[in-house]
C-alpha positions in Angstrom: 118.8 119.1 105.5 116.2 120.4 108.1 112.6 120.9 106.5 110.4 124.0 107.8 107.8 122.4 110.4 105.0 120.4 108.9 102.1 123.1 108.8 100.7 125.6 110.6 97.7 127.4 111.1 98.1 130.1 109.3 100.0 128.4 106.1 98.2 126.5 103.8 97.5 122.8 104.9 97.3 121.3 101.2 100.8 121.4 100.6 100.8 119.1 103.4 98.1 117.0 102.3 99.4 116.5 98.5 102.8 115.5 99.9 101.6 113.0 102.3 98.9 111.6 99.4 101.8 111.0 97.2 103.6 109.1 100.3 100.6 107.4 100.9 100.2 106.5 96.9 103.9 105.3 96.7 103.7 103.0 99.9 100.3 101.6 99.6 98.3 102.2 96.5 101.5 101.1 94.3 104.1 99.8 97.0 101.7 97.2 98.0 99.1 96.5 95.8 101.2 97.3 92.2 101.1 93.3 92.4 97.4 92.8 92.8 96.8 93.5 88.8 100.2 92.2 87.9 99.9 89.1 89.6 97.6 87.2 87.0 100.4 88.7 84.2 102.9 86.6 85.9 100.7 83.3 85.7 100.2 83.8 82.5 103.7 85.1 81.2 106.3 84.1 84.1 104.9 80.5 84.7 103.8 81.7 88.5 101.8 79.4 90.4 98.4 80.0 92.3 100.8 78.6 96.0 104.0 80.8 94.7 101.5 84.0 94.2 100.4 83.7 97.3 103.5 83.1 98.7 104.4 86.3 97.4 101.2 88.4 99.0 102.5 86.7 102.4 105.8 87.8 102.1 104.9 91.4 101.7 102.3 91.5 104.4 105.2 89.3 106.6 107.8 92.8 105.5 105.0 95.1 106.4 104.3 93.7 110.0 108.3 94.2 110.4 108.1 97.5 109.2 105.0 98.4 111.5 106.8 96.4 115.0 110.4 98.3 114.1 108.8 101.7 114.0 107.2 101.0 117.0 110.0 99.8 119.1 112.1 102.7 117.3 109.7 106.2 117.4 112.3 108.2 116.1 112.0 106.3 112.8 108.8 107.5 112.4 109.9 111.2 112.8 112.7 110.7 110.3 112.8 112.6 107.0 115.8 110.5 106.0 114.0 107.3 106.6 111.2 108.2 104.6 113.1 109.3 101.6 115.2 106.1 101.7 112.0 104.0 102.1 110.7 105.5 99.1 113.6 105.0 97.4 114.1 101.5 98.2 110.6 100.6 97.3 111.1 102.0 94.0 114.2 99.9 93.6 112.8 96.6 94.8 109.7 96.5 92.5 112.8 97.5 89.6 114.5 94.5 90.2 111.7 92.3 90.1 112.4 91.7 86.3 115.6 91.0 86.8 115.0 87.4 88.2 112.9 84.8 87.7 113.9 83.1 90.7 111.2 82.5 93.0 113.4 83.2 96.0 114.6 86.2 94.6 110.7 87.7 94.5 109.9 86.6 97.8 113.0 88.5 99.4 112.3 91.5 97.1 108.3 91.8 98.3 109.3 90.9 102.1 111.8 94.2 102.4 109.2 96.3 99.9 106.8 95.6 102.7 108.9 96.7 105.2 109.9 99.8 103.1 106.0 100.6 102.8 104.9 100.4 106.6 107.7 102.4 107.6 106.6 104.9 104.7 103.1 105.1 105.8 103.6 105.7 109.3 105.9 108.5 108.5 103.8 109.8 106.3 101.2 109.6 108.6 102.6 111.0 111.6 104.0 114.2 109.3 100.5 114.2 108.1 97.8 114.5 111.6 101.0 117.3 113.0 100.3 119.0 109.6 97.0 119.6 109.6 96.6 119.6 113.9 95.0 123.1 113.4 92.7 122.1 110.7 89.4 120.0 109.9 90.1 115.9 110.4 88.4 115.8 106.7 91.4 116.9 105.0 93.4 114.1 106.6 90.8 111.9 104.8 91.8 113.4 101.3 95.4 112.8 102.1 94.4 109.2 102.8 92.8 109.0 99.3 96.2 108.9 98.0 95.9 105.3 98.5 93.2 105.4 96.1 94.7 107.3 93.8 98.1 104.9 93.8 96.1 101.9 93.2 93.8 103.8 90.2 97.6 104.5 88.6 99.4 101.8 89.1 95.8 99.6 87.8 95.8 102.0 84.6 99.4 101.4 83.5 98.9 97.6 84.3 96.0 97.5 82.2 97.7 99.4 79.3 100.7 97.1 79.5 98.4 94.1 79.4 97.7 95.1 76.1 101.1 96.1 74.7 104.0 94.9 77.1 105.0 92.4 79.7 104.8 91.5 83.1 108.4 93.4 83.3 107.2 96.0 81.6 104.4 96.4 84.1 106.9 96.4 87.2 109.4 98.6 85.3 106.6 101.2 84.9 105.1 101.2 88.3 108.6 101.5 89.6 108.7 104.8 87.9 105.4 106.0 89.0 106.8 105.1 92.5 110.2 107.9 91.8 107.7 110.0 90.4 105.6 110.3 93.5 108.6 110.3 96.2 109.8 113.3 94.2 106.4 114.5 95.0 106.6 113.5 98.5 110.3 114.9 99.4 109.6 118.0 101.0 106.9 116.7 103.5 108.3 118.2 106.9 108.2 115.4 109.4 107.4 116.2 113.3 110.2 117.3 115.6 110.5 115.3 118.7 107.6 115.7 120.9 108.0 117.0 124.5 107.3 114.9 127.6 103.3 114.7 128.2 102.1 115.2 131.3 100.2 112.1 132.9 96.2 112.2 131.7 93.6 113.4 134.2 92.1 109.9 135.3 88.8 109.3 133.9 87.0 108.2 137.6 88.6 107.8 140.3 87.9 104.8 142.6 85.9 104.9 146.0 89.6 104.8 147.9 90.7 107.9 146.1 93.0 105.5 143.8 92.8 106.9 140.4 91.0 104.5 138.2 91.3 103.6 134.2 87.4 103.5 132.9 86.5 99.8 132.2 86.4 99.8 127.9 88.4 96.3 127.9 84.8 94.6 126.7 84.5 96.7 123.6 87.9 96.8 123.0 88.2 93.0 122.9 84.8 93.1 120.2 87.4 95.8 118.3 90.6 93.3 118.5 88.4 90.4 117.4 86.7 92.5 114.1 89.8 94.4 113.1 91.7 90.8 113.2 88.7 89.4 111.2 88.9 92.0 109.2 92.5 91.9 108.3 92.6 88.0 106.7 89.4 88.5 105.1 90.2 91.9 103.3 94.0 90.7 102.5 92.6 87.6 100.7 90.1 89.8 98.7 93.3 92.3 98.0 95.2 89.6 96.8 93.2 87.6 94.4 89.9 90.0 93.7 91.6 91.4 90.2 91.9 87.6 88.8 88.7 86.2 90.1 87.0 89.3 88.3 88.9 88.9 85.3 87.9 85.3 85.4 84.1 86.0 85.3 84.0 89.4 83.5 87.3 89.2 80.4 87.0 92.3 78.6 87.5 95.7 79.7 85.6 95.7 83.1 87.9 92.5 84.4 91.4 94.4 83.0 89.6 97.6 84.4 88.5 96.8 87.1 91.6 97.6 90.1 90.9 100.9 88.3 87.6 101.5 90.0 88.9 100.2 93.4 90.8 103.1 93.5 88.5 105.8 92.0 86.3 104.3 94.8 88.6 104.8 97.7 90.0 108.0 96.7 87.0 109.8 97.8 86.1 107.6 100.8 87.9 108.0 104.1 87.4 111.4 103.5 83.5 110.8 103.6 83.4 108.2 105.9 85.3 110.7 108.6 81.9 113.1 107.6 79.6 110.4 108.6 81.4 109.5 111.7 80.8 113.8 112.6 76.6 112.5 112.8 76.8 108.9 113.1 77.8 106.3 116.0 82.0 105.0 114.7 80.7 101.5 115.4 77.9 101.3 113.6 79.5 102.9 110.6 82.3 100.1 111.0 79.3 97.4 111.5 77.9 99.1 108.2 81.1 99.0 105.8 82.2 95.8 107.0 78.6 94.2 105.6 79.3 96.6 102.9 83.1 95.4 101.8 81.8 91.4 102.8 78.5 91.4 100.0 81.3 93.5 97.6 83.6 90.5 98.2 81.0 87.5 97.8 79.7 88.7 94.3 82.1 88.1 91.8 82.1 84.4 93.7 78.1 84.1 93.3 77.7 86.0 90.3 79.6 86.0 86.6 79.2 89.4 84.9 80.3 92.8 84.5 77.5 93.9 86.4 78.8 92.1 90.1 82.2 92.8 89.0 81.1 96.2 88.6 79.7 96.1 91.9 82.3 94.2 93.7 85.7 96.9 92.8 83.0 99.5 93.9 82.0 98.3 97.5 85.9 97.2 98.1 86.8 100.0 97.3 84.7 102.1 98.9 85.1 100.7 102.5 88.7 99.1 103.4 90.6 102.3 103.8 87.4 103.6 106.1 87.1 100.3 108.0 90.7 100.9 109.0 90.0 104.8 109.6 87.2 103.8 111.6 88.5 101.1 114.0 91.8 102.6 115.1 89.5 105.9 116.1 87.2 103.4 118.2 90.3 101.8 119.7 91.8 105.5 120.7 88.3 106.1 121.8 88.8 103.9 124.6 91.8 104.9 126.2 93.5 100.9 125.9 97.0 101.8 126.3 98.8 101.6 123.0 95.8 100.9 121.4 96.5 102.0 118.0 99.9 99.7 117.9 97.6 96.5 119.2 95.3 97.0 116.7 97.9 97.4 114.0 99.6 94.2 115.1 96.5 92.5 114.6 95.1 93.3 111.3 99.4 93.1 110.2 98.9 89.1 111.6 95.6 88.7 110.1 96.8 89.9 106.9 100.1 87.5 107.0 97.6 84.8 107.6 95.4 85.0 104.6 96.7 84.1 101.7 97.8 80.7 103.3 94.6 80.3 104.3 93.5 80.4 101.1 95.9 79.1 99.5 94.5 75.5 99.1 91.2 77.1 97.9 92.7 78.2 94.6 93.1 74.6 93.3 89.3 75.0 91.1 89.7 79.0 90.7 89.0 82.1 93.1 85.3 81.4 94.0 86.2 79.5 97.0 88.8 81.8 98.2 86.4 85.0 97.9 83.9 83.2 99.6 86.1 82.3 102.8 86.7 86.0 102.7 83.6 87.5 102.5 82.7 84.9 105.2 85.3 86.3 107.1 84.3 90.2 106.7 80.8 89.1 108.0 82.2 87.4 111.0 84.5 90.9 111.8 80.8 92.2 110.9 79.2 91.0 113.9 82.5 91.5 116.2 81.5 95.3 115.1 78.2 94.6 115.9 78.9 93.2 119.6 81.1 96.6 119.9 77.6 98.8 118.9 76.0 97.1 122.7 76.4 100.1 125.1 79.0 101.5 123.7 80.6 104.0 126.4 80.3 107.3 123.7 80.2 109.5 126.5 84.4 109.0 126.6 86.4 111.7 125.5 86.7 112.4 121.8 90.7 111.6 120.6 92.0 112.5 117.1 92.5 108.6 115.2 95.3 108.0 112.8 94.3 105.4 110.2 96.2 102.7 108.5 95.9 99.7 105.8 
């Protein structure tokens, strides 16, 4: 079936951006973080261990970074409608037939090709999305990003209402559906048609021999690499265990609540944080949210309370998907060659390490764990911060896909 091309400028661009939202709920909001709230269902009902849960996290991140290396070696993937309906499709069946085991083995292969399924989703979704809306204002592309917000304040609500009156099955069962209910959404987003051959850029300076030369951004790139990497264990680790630690210090209904308000928080926020970037320097912003997102992750740890729980959903929520926005527009910024795909290899790595990291941490509760995290954040804090020295803004501006 061939799909009418992805927008143009005189058509409407939201059809665009609710399609890819959905794509973006399905994959991320729900794909991957659906077992965030479930997972402290399945300690309590399914006999899971602290080590086999985050096992589990690992093996998804480990499916995503395969996802995110095979549609780069293979860029047709990512202009496939085919391969985004099937990845939908198979994501929806693997978190199905999670109930259907209880074999530990079984879970881990399930997660490992549902992150696969979701990187491959999200960068389709995301390439049909910036050719979409090429004639329109980059904010809009922020409201298609809140989708991830949006999957993860949906898939957190029906976890919450199943914690009351079902089963960790139940719970799976039921964000299954919610994932065939948003690819039915997303099955008329037009993907790209294969680009045409770009003519080699204009070179930036050219040398004192004549030689063409590439400008010298390797400094602040290296700063980028370092916080985005930073950036990826310490936020993964956060991802993976904030829901427990807060139901741990706050029971009631702000701890069963409270992967709820991480996604009413992120819904809005790409979309803002691309505003503030229109005024305000891109590192500084990333400096900013990173401090933000590391006290948001340290206060559950330091504090009991549905005040800091309160607190800590808000600020995570409010700054991982623009931390991501922000640092791959930085890294396009500075003309690295294929500095989008370095960058993504990076936090993918960072986020495969985390929960082994903290793994041995969880033997007295979550406290410990958070805190590496938060420590973590701060550190990718001050690689942000390094970036801020001199930065060469005077480059010329590129349009920044995001990613998480």
């Amino acid at each position: 079936m061939v799909l009418a091309p992805a927008g143009s400028s005189a058509a409407s661009p939201w059809p665009t951006v609710a399609r890819a939202a959905a794509a973006l709920a399905a994959a991320m909001g729900v794909g991957r973080f659906a077992y965030t709230p479930i997972m402290p269902l399945m300690h309590t009902q399914a006999g899971l261990s602290d080590g086999s849960g985050a096992s589990l996290a690992t093996a998804n991140y480990i499916g995503y970074l395969i996802g995110a290396l095979l549609g780069i070696a293979l860029p047709a993937l990512v202009r496939s409608a085919t391969a985004l309906r099937y990845g939908l499709l198979l994501l929806a069946a693997t978190m199905a037939a999670m109930p259907l085991t209880h074999d530990p083995g079984a879970w881990w292969a399930l997660r490992l090709v549902a992150g696969a399924a979701s990187a491959l989703v999200f960068m389709i979704a995301v390439s049909a999305l910036l050719t979409g809306l090429a004639a329109h204002a980059q904010h809009m592309a922020g409201w298609a990003f809140g989708g991830v917000g949006a999957g993860i304040a949906l898939s957190g609500l029906l976890v919450a209402v199943l914690q009351q009156i079902g089963s960790w099955q139940a719970a799976w069962l039921a964000c299954a559906a919610l994932t065939a209910v948003l690819a039915a959404g997303t099955w008329r987003l037009a993907t790209p048609p294969t680009p045409a051959p770009a003519p080699p850029p204009a070179p930036a300076t050219p040398a004192a021999d004549g030689v063409p030369a590439r400008p010298r951004t390797r400094r602040w790139f290296f700063a980028l690499m370092a916080s985005y990497t930073l950036e990826g264990i310490g936020y993964i680790i956060a991802g993976t265990f904030l829901v427990a630690a807060i139901q741990q210090g706050a029971p009631g209904w702000i701890g069963n609540s409270a992967w709820i308000v991480v996604g009413l928080a992120a819904l809005p926020s790409c979309a803002l944080w691309m505003r503030l970037a229109r005024r305000f320097s891109r590192p500084a912003l990333l400096m900013v949210s990173l401090s933000l997102q590391a006290a948001g992750i340290a206060l559950p740890a330091l504090f009991a309370g549905s005040t800091p729980a309160l607190g800590a959903a808000v600020l995570f929520g409010a700054t991982f998907m623009g931390v991501s926005t922000m640092a791959l527009a930085i890294g396009t910024h500075l003309r690295i060659p294929r500095a989008v795909a370095l960058l993504t290899a990076g936090y993918s790595i960072g986020q495969v390490l985390g929960p082994p990291l903290a793994a041995p941490l969880l033997r007295h509760g979550y406290h410990q764990a958070l805190l590496l995290a938060a420590a973590l954040v701060l550190a990718a804090a001050c690689g942000a911060a390094a970036c801020c020295i001199r930065f060469p803004h005077h480059l010329a501006h590129a349009t920044s896909p995001s990613a998480a």
